[in-house]
C-alpha positions in Angstrom: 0.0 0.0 0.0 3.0 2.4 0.8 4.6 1.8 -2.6 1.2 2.9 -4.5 0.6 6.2 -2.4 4.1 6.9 -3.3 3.8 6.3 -6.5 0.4 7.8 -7.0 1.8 11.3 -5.2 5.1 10.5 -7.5 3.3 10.6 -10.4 0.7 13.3 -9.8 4.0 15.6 -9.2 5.3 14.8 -12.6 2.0 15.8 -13.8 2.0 18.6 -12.3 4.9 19.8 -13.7 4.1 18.9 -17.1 0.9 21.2 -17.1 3.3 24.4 -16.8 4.7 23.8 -12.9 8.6 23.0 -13.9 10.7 21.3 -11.8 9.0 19.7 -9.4 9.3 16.5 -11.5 12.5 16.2 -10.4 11.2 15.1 -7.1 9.5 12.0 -8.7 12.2 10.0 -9.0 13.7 10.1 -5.8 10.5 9.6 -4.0 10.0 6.2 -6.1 13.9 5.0 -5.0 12.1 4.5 -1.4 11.0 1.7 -3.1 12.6 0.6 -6.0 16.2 0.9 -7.8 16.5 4.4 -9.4 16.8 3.0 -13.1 13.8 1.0 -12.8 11.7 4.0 -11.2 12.8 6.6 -14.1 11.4 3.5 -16.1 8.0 3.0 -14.6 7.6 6.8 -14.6 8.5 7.4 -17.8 5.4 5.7 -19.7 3.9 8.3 -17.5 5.5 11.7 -19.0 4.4 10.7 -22.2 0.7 10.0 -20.8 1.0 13.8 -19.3 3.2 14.8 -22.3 0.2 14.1 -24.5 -2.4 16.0 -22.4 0.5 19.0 -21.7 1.1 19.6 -26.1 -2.7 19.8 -26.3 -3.4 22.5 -23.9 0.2 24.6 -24.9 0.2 23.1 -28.7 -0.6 27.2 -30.0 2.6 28.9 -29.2 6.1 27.9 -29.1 9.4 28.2 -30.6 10.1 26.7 -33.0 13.9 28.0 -34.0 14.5 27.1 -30.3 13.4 23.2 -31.2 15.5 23.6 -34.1 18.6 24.1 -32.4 17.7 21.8 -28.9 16.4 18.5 -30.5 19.9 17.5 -32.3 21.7 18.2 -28.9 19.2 16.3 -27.0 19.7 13.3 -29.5 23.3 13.2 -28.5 22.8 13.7 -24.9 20.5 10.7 -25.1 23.1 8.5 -27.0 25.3 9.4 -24.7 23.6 8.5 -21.7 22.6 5.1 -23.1 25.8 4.3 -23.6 27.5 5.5 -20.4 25.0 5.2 -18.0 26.7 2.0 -16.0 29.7 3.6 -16.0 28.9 7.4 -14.9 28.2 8.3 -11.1 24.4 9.2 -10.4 26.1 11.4 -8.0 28.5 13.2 -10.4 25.0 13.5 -12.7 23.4 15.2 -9.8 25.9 17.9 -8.8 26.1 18.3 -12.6 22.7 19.2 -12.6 22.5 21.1 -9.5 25.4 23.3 -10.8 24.0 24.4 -14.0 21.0 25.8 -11.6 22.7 26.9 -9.5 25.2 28.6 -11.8 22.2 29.9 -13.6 20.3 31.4 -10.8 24.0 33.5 -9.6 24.3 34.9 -12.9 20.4 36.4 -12.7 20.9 37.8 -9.3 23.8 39.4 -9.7 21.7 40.9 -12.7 19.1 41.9 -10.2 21.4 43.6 -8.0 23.1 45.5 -10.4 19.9 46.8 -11.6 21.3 47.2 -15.2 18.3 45.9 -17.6 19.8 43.0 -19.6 18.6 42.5 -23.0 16.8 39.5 -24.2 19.5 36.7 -25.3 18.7 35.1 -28.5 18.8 31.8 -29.1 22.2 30.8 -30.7 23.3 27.4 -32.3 26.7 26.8 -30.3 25.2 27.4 -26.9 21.6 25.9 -27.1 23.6 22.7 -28.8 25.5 22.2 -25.5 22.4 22.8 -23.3 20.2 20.3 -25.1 22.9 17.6 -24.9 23.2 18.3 -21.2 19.4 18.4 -20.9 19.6 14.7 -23.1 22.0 13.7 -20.9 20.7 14.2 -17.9 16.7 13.8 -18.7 18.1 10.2 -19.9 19.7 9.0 -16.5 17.3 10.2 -14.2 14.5 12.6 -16.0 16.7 16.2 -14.5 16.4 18.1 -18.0 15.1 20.9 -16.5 18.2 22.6 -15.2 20.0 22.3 -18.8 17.1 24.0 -20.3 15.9 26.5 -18.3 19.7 27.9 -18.4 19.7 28.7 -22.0 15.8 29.1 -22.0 15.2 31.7 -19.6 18.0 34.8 -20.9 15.4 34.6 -23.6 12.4 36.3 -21.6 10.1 34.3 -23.5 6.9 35.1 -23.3 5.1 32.6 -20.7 3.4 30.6 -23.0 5.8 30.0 -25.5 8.0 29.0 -22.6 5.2 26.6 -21.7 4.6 25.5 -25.3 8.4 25.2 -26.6 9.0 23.7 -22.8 6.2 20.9 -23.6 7.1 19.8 -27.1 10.8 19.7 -26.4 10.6 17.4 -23.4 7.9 15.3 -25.3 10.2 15.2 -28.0 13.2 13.9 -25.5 11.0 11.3 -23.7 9.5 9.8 -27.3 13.5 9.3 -28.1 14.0 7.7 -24.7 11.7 5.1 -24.8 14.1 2.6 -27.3 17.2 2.4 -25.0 14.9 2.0 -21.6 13.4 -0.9 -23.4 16.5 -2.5 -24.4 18.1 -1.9 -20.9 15.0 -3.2 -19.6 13.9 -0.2 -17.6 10.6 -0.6 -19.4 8.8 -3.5 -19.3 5.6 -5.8 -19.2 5.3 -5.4 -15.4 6.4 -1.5 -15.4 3.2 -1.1 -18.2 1.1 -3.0 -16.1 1.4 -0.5 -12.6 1.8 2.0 -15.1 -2.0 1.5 -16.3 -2.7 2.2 -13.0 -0.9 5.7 -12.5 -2.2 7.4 -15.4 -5.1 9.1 -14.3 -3.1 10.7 -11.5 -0.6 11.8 -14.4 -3.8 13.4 -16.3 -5.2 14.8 -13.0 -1.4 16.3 -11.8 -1.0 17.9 -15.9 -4.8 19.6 -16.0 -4.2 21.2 -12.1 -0.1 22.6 -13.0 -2.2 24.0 -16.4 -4.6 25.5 -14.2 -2.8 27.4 -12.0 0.1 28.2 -14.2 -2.5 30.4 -16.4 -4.1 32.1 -13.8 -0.4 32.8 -12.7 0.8 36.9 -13.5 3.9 36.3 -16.1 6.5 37.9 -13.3 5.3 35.0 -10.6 5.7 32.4 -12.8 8.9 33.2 -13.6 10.3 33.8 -10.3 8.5 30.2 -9.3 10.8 28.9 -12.1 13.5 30.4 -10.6 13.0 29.4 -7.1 12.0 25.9 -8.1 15.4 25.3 -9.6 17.3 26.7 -6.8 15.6 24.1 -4.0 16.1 21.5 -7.1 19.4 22.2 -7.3 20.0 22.2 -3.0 18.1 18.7 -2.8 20.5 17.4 -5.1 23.6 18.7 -3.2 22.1 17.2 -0.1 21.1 13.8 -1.6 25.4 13.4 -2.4 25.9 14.7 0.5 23.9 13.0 3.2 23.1 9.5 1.7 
């Protein structure tokens, strides 16, 4: 009975952050590793991104970037090959202070920003830096669904407006976890039993992606934003403290 709560709240999370509340999908895999080996939980979980995934390009399908996809996806098919291939032999600890340095490099940069009060220009999206951000996000979305940080820090210089954020957010990641699928089968990640509890997750997927859409439009732009920002930065200490203290 513990296992399904956990896995029920695990998966409504992930939902949630799929219907425009980033980042707190990142706590979805480490609440199912009370119960299971990390590698198998990113693979029960993942049939359930694409479940939200589907729901999450429906609502956001009207606006997004699509130079942005352009320049991400061929990274991200890298990262992914890359973390197919290295996964048994790359820490999950090095992948998680990897991760929780790009936020946390990110989120220094913009308040230092802040406090210099100098208005920064919009950056635009460029080929050499969003190809080494969507191999990172490839990399690290692979090995334990942690994309987020990669992309939100060559996402958000752009001051997007929120729902193209949302939309290009939502077809990107999509994109990423349709590639994923094909290694997790062959490493076995996904599998006849993982479908099976999987049929019984979804509509907590579906319930978590239709309350984070909610909210994140009735959200002023500003807020969101800054709840991006925040998001990332306890991301990014839970990760530090998981090397840390376990």
């Amino acid at each position: 009975m513990d296992f399904w709560i956990v896995a029920s709240l695990a998966t409504f999370l992930m939902g949630l952050s799929k219907g425009g509340l980033p980042m707190i999908a990142l706590l979805a895999v480490p609440l199912m590793s009370l119960y299971m080996d990390p590698a198998l939980a990113a693979g029960l979980l993942l049939p359930m991104y694409l479940v939200a995934d589907a729901y999450a390009v429906y609502l956001f399908r009207k606006a997004f970037s699509r130079r942005n996809l352009a320049i991400l996806l061929p990274g991200a098919v890298a990262g992914i090959l890359a973390g197919f291939f290295a996964v048994s032999y790359v820490s999950g600890d090095l992948i998680k202070l990897l991760v929780a340095g790009i936020g946390l490099s990110y989120l220094a940069t913009a308040l230092r920003t802040r406090l210099s009060k100098t208005p920064v220009p919009a950056r635009p999206a460029d080929v050499p830096r969003g190809l080494v951000w969507g191999t990172l996000a490839g990399l690290t979305s692979y090995i334990s669904h942690a994309g987020g940080a990669p992309y939100q820090a060559y996402v958000l210089p752009q001051k997007l407006d929120k729902l193209v954020y949302l939309g290009t957010t939502t077809i990107f990641f999509t994109i990423v976890n349709l590639l994923k699928v094909p290694p997790y089968v062959l490493a076995d990640q996904i599998n006849a039993a993982t479908l099976s509890r999987g049929l019984w997750l979804a509509p907590f997927a579906l319930l978590g992606a239709w309350s984070g859409a909610t909210v994140s439009r009735m959200l002023p732009e500003k807020v969101f934003f800054l709840l991006v920002e925040i998001a990332l930065a306890l991301v990014s200490f839970k990760l530090i403290a998981e090397v840390l203290f376990t």
